[in-house]
N, C-alpha and C positions, 0 to 999 in steps of 0.2 A: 504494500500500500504506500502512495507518495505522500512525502512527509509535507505539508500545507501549511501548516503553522511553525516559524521558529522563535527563537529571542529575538525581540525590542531592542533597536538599538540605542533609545534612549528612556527611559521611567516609563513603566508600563501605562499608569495614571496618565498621561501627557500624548504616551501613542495611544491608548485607547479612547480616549477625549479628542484628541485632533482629528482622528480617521468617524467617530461619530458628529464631529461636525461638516465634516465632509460631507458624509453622508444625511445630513439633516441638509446640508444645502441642495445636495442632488434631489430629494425628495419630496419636496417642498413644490417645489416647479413642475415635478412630475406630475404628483396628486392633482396640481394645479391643470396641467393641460389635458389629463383624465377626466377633467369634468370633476372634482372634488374641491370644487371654490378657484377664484380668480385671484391668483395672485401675480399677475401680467400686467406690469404697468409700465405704455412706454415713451420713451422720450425719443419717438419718433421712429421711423422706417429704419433709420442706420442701424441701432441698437437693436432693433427685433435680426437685422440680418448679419449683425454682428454676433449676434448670440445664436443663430442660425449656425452659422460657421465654424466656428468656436466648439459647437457641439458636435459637427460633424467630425472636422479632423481630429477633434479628443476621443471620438469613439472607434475612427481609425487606426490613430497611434495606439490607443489600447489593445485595440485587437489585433496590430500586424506584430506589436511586442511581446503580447502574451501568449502569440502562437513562436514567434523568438526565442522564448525563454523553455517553452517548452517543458520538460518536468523539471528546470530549473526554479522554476515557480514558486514565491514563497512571501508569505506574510511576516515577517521578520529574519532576521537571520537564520539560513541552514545549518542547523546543528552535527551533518552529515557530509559527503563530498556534496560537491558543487562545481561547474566548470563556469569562467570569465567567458562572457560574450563579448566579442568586439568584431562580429560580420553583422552584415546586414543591417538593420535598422541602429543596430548597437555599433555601425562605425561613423554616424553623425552626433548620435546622442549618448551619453555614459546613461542616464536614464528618461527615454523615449514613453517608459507607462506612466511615469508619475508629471511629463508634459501633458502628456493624455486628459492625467486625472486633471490637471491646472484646469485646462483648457475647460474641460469640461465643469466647472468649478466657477469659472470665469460666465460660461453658458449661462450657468443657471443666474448668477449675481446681475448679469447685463439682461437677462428674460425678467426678472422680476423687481430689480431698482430698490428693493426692498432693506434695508440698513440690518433687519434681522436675519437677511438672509448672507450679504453681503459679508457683514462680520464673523459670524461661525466661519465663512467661504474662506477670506484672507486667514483666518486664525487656524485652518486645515493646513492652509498652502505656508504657511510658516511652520507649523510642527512636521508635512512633510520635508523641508529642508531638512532641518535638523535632523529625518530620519537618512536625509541621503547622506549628512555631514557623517551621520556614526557606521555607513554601509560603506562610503568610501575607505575610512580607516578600516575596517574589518577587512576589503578585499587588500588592502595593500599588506594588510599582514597575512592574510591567503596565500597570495599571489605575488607579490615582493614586484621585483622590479619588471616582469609583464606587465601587472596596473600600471606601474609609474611612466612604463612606456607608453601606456593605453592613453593615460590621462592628457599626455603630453600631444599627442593626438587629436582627441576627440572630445566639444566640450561638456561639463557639467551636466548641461539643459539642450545648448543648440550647437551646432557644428559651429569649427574655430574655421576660421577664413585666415 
């Protein structure tokens, strides 16, 4: 069976609260376009097809990463092997799923203008940092100086020019 759940790479409290506000942001807008209350409010044509957009390629990068990644796949740190990606969608971006999630993060926040929605949404997209800051250190002690060549390479969030 593939292991799905590893260790947090940073306070369990803070990854389990960031990734539920995330998901309280994603959901919110859903319910909303389900017919379950309007919470769509817009400041015009730009902003609905900004947040059009936004959603599409976030659910893109999600899904051409997650088929990437493969049974590499995991909700915090692999406790087991694990191999470094860096083909494919992983040689523009070090992590392509958690742009995804932004993006799509971003969606919901520009779909609904909403400050309650907005805030949980920024407050996700800041504790996924942190969770990349403490997955970077872990693969550099994995992986020693492959990552460091990796990194040297390929940025962060978006490909280096």
């Amino acid at each position: 069976m593939q292991e799905i759940a590893g260790r947090p790479t940073i306070h369990p409290f803070l990854f389990i609260v960031g990734k539920a506000a995330g998901f309280f942001a994603w959901l919110m807008p859903a319910l909303s376009l389900a017919g379950k209350g309007s919470l769509h409010q817009t400041a015009g044509r730009a902003f609905d097809y900004l947040a059009l957009i936004a959603l599409i390629l976030g659910a893109v990068l999600i899904l051409i990463s997650s088929f990437a990644l493969g049974k590499s796949i995991r909700i915090g740190l692999p406790t087991g092997e694990t191999v470094l990606r860096t083909k494919g969608i992983y040689r523009y971006s070090r992590n392509p799923m958690y742009v995804g999630v932004h993006l799509v993060t971003l969606a919901a926040m520009l779909y609904t203008l909403k400050w309650w929605i907005i805030l949980p949404g920024l407050f996700s997209i800041y504790i996924y940092h942190l969770i990349v800051l403490g997955e970077e250190l872990f693969l550099e002690r994995r992986f020693g100086e492959a990552f460091r060549q990796y990194i040297q390479k390929t940025g962060r969030y978006f490909w280096k020019i």
